[in-house]
C-alpha positions in Angstrom: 27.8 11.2 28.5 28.0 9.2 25.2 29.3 5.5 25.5 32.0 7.0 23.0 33.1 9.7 25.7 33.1 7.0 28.2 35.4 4.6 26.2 37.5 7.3 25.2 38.3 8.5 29.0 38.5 5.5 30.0 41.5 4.4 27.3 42.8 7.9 28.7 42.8 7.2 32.0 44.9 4.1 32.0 47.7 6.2 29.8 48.1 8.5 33.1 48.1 6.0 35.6 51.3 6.6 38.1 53.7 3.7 37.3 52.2 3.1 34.0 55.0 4.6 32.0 56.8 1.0 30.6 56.9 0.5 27.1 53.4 0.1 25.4 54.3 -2.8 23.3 55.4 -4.9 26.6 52.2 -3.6 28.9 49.8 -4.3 26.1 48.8 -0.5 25.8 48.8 1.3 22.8 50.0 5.0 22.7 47.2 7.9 23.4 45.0 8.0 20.4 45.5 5.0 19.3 43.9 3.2 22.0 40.5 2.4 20.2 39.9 2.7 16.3 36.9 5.3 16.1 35.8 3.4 13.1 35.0 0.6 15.9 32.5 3.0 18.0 30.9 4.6 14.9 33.1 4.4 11.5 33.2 7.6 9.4 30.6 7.9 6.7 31.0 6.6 3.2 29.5 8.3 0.1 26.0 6.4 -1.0 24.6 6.7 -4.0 20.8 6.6 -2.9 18.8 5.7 0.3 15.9 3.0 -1.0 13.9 2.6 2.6 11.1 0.2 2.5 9.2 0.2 5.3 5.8 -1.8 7.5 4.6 1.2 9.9 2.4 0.0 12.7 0.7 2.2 14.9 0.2 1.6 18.2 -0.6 4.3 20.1 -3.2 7.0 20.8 -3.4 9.9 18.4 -0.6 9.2 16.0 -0.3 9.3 12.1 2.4 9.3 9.2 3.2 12.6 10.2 5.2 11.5 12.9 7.6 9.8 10.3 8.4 13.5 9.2 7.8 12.8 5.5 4.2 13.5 5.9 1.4 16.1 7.3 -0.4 15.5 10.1 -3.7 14.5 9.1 -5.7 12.8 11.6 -5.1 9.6 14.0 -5.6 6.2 12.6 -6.0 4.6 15.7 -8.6 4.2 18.5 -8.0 2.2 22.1 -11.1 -0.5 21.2 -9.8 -1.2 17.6 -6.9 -2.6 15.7 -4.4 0.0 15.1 -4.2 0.8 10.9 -0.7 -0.6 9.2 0.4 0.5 6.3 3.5 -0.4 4.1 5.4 2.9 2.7 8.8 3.7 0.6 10.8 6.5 -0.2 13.3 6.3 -1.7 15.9 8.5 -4.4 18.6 7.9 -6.1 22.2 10.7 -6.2 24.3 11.4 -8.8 27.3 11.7 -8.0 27.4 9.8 -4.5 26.8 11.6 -1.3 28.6 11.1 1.8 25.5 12.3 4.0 23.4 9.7 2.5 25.5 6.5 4.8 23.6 7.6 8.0 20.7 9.4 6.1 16.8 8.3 8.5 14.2 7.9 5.9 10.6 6.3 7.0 12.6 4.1 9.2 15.0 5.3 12.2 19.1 4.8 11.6 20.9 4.4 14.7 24.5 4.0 15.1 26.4 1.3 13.7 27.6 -0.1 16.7 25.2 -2.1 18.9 24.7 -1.4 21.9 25.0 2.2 21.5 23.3 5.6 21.2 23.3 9.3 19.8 20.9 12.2 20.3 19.9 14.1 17.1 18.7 17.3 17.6 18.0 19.9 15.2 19.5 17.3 12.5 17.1 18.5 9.3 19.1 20.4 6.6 20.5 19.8 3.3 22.5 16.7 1.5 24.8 18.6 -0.5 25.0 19.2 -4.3 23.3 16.4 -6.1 21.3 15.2 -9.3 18.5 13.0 -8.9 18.5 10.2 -11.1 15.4 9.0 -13.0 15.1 4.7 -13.0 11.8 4.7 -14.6 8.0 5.2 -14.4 8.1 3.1 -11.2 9.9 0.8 -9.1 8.2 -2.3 -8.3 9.2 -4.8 -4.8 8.5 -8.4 -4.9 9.3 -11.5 -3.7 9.6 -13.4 -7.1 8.3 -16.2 -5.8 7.5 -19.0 -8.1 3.8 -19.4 -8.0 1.7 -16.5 -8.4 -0.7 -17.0 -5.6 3.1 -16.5 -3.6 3.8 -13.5 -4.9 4.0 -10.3 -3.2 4.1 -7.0 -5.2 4.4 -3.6 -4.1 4.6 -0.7 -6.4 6.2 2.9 -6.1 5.9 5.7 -8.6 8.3 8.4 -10.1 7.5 11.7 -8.5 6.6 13.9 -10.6 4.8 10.5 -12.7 4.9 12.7 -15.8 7.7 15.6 -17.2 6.4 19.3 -17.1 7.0 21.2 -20.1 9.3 23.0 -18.1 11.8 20.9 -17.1 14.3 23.0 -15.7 13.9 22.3 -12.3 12.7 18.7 -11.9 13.6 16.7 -8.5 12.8 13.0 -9.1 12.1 10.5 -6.0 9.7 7.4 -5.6 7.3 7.1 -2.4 4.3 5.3 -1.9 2.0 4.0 0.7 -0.5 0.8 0.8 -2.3 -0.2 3.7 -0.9 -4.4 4.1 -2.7 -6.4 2.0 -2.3 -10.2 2.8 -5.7 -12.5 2.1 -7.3 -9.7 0.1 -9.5 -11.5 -2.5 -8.7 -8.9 -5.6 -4.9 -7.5 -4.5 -1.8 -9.0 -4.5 0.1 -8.9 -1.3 2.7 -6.2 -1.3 4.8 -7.2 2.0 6.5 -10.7 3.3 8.4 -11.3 6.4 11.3 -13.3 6.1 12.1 -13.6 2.2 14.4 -12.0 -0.5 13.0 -8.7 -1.6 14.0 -8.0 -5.3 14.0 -3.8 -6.1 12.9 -4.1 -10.0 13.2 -1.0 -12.2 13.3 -0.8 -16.5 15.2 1.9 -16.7 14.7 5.4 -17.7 15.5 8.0 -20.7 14.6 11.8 -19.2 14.0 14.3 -21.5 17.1 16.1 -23.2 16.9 19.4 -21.5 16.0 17.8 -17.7 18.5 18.8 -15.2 18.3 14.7 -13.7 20.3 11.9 -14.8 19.3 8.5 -15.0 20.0 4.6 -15.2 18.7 4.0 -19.2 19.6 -0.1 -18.2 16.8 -2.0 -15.9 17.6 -3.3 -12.3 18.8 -7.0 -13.6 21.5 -5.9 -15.9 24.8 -6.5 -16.0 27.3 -4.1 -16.6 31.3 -4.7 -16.6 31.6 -1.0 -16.5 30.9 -0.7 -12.4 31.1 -4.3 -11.6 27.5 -5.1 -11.6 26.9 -8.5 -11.7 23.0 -9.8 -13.4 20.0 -9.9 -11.0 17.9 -7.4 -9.2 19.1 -6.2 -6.0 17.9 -8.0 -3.1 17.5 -7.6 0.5 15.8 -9.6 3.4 13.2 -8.5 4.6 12.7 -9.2 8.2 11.7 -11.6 10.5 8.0 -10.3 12.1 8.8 -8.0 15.0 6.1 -8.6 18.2 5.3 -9.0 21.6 7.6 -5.7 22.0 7.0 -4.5 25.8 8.5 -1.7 27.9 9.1 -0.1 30.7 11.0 2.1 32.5 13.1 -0.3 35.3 15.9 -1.9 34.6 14.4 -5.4 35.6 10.9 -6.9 33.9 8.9 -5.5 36.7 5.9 -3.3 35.7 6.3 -3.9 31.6 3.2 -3.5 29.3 2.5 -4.2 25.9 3.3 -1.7 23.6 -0.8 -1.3 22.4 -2.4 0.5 25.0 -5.4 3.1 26.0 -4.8 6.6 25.9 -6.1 7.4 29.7 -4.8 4.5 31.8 -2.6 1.5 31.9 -0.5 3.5 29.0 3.0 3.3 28.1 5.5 4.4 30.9 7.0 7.7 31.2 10.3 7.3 30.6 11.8 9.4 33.1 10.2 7.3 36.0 11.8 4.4 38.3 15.0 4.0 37.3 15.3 6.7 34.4 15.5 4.1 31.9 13.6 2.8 28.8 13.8 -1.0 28.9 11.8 -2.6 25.8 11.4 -6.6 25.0 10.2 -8.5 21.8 9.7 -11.7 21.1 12.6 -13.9 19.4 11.5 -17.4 18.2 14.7 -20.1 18.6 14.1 -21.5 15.1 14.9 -18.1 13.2 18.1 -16.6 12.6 18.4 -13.0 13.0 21.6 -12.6 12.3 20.5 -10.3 9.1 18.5 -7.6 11.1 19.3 -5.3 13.9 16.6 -3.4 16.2 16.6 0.1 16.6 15.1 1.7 19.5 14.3 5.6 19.7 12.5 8.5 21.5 11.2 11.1 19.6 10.3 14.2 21.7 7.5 16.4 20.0 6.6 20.2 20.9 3.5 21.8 20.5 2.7 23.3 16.9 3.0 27.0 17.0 1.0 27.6 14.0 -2.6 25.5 14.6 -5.8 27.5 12.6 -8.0 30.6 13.4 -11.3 29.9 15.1 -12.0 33.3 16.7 -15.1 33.9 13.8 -18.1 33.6 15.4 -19.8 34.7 12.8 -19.4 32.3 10.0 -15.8 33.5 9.0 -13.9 31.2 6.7 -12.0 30.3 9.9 -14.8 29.6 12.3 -15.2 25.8 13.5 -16.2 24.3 16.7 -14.9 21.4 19.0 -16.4 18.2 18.0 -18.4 16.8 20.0 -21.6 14.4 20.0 -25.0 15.2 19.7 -27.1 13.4 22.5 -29.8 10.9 21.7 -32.9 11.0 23.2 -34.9 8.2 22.0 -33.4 7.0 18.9 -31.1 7.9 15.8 -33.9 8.8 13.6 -33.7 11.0 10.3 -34.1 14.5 12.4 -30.9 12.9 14.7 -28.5 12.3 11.7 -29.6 16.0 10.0 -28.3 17.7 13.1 -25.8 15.9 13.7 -24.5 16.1 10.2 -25.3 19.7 10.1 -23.0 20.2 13.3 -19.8 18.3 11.9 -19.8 20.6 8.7 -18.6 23.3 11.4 -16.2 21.0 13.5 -12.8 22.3 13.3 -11.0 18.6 14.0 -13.3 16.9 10.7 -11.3 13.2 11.3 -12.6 13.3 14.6 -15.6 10.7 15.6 -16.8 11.8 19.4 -19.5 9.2 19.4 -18.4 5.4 20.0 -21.3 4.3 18.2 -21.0 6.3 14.8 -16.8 6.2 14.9 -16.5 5.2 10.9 -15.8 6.7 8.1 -17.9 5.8 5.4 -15.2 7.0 2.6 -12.4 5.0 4.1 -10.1 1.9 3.8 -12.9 -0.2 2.1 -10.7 -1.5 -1.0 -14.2 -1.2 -2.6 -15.6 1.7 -1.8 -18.7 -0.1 -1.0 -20.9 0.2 2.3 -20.3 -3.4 3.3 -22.4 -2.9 7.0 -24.8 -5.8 7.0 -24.1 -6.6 11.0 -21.1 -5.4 12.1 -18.2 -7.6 11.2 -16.0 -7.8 8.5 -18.0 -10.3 6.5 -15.5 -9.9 3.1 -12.3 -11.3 5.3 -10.8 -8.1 3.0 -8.7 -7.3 6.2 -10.5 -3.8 6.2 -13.7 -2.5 7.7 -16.9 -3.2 7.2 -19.0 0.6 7.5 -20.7 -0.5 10.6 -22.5 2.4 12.2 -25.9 1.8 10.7 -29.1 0.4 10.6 -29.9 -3.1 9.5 -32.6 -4.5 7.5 -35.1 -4.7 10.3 -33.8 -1.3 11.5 -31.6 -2.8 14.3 -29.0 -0.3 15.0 -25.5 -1.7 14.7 -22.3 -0.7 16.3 -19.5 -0.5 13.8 -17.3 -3.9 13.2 -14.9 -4.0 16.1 -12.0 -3.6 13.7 -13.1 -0.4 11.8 -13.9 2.5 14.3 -11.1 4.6 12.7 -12.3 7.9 13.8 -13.0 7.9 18.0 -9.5 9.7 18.7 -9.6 13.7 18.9 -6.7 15.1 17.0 -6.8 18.5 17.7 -8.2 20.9 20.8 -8.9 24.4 20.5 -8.0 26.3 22.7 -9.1 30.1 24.5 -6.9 31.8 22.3 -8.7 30.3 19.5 -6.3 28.2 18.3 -7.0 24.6 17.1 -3.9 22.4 17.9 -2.5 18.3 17.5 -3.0 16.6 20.2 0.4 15.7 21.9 2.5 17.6 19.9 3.1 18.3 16.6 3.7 15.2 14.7 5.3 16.6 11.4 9.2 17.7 10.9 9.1 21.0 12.2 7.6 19.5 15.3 10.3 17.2 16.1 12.6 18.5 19.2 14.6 15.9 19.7 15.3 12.4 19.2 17.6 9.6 20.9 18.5 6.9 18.7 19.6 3.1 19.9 20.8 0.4 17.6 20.5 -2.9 19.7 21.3 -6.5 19.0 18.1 -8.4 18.0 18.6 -10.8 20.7 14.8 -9.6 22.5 15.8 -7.4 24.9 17.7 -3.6 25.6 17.9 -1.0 28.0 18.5 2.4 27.0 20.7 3.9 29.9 20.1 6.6 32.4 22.8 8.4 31.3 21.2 9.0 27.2 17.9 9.5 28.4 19.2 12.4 30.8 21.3 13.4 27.6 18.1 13.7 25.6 16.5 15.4 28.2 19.4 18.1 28.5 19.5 18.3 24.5 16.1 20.5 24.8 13.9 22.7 26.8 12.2 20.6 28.8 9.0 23.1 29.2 8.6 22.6 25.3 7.8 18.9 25.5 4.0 18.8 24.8 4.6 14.7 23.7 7.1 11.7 23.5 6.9 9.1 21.1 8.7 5.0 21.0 10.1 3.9 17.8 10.8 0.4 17.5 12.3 -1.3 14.3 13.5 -4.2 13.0 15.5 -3.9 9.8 18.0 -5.3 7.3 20.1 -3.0 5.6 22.0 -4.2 2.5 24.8 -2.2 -0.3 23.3 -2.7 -3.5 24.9 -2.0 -7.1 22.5 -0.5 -10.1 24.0 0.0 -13.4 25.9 3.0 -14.9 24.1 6.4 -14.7 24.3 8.9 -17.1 23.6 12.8 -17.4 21.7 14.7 -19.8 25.0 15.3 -22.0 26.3 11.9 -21.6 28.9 11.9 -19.2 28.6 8.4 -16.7 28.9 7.9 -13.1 29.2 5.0 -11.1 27.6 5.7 -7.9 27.5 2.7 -6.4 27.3 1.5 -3.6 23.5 2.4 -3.1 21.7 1.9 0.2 18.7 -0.8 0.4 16.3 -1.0 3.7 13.9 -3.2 4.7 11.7 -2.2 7.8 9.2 -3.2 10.3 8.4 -0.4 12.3 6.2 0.4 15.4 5.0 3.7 16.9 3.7 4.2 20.7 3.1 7.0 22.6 4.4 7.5 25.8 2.9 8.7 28.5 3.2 12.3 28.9 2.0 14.9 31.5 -0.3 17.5 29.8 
């Protein structure tokens, strides 16, 4: 039962109360339906002219990807239990003309709870359509910093116009901007392109589409004023947040038995859920000198089923469908030249190509390296780029070297195959399509919440239980301001004010729980 349903019988039940039947204004009741404003529990939506979410995704458990957002395809884990999980900074975003009421509790990258804290919903089957909208065209690209003074301060992260350029055909363009950047923060050649803590300016020059394009667009730039919808001068700005950590959880109402929210895929994982006490109880850090009074944590489960479609591996033969489970070649005496032709020969055939089965190889030598350059000279990440070193090769005096301790991308298998010859995700498919479920919490940022029994047994009764192949914790801290951008126009001239326009700022993490296979 929702906390709304609760609150709502509750207010009921003292209305029919024996005895209870004095005037209202004299007991302090108020008449049936009046008893508590719905707009308290979770106010009616307001029409939005655009949903700008940008967002810090950090992954911290076993076999998960940007798929599991459901803005992307599933395409391999970027995690491993002996190595630092990969992070990554992403935004979509669009902009609606006219303004859309669907767009005030719209999820982008990051999860949207309710607006009241302490509370819950369940979304299931929640994907469909907006409504009947223009995109609007801001410019070539839309560019976040933190404007700070010096330039060794500043932070810059940029997002392009999707599609970048205008086909010839333009009958039936659909304009949004998304990017993705892993963090960058002492990287010796690129600016960094996230900040906890500080103002985030959303900077854009403005756009003219071509004539015939069925978009509209904002020809002014971010900073401009304009008396015709109340826009003041200056970029829009939001806070980004304070640095979420230390998050820990469990499934007890007390402390007892919590662990860290980075964990091995086999043992000492995440809780299930549905244990002890039937509750999800998660912690974070909160640092006295900060104010937090500008961000809010949301806390979800997302329940994943397994993906019905996978790929064909019942070729034996050398059909284009034939592959084989990964898996590592055995080494006798040493990794010589004969070793490494085998083994490379094999992996052309595996059907899960992102996955590494040997500890000591576990790299990817066309990776994260902002160079491109095979920086393996013993193991650790010499540059201080943040990224990997290759690792996984031979020295100088033909020492064999174990990949740096931050970089083995590649040891987690994505995908089994199964007798039917089918190759599927581990844990569930991580995309849209695969998403059963999901329970939503919006909690004060005070460092702890407990996710009652009650909407955990909800979520559990929203689907078929049998279907659950994987369950996965989302855990975000954002701030979430209404913007204004300047007049936008159509393609014959007619204006639109659709202000107010949504602006998020996101830290979010992703663990796995753990789940019965």
């Amino acid at each position: 039962m929702t906390n709304r349903r609760i609150l709502l019988l509750a207010a009921l039940g003292l209305l029919l109360l024996p005895g209870c039947a004095r005037d209202t204004g004299e007991a302090g009741i108020k008449p049936i339906g009046v008893g508590f404003d719905p707009g308290e529990l979770f106010p009616g939506p307001e029409k939005r002219g655009g949903v700008i979410d940008l967002v810090q995704v950090n992954t911290r458990g076993t076999n998960l990807d940007f798929g599991v957002t459901g803005f992307f395809n599933s395409a391999g884990a970027f995690t491993s239990p002996g190595s630092d999980p990969f992070d990554a900074v992403l935004h979509w975003g669009w902009f609606f003309s006219p303004a859309l009421l669907a767009a005030d509790e719209y999820s982008a990258i990051s999860p949207k709870g309710p607006d009241l804290p302490g509370s819950c919903f369940v979304q299931a089957n929640s994907s469909g359509p907006l409504g009947t909208f223009k995109t609007v065209d801001v410019g070539d690209e839309i560019v976040f910093t933190n404007a700070a003074e010096e330039e060794a301060d500043r932070t810059r992260f940029r997002v392009t116009r999707t599609p970048q350029d205008y086909p010839l055909n333009t009958s039936s363009v659909f304009i949004y901007y998304i990017g993705t950047q892993h963090v960058v923060s002492d990287d010796p050649v690129l600016s960094p392109n996230w900040a906890y803590g500080q103002d985030i300016q959303m900077q854009f020059a403005g756009a003219l589409p071509p004539e015939n394009a069925p978009v509209a667009s904002i020809p002014l730039p971010s900073d401009a004023a304009d008396e015709e919808v109340g826009k003041a001068a200056g970029h829009p700005t939001v806070f980004s947040p304070h640095e979420l950590g230390g998050i820990s959880v469990s499934n007890r109402v007390d402390d007892d038995g919590q662990v860290e929210l980075r964990y091995a895929p086999t043992d000492g994982g995440l809780p299930n859920f549905l244990g002890n006490d039937g509750v999800l109880h998660v912690s974070w850090d909160i640092d006295a000198e900060l104010d937090y009074s500008d961000s809010h944590v949301t806390v979800s489960i997302l329940l994943l089923r397994a993906d019905d479609e996978g790929g064909l591996v019942d070729d034996p033969f050398g059909g284009q469908d034939f592959c084989l489970p990964a898996e590592a070649l055995e080494v006798e005496t040493t990794r010589d030249e004969a070793w490494f032709a085998e083994y490379n020969y094999r992996k052309e055939f595996w059907c899960d190509t992102g996955y590494e089965p040997d500890a000591e190889i576990g790299n990817d030598e066309f990776g994260l390296d902002n160079l491109g350059e095979d920086t393996c000279h013993n193991g650790e990440d010499d540059n201080a780029d943040g990224t990997c070193d290759e690792g996984g090769c031979y020295d100088e005096d033909g020492v064999w070297l174990l990949p740096d301790a931050n970089c083995a991308r590649h040891e987690l298998q994505t995908k089994v195959c199964g007798g039917d010859g089918m190759c599927r995700p581990v844990g569930g498919d991580r995309t849209g399509d695969g998403h059963m479920a999901e329970l939503l919490c919006t909690a004060e940022d005070n460092g702890d919440f407990v996710v009652p029994a009650d909407q955990v047994a909800e979520l559990m009764g929203a689907v078929d239980t049998n279907e659950i192949v994987g369950a996965v914790l989302k855990v975000a801290r954002t701030s979430e301001v209404l913007i204004e951008v300047p007049t936008v126009r159509d393609q014959i001239g007619n204006t639109d004010n659709i202000n107010p326009v949504r602006l998020r700022a996101s830290q979010v993490y992703h663990g796995r729980f753990d789940w019965g296979e």
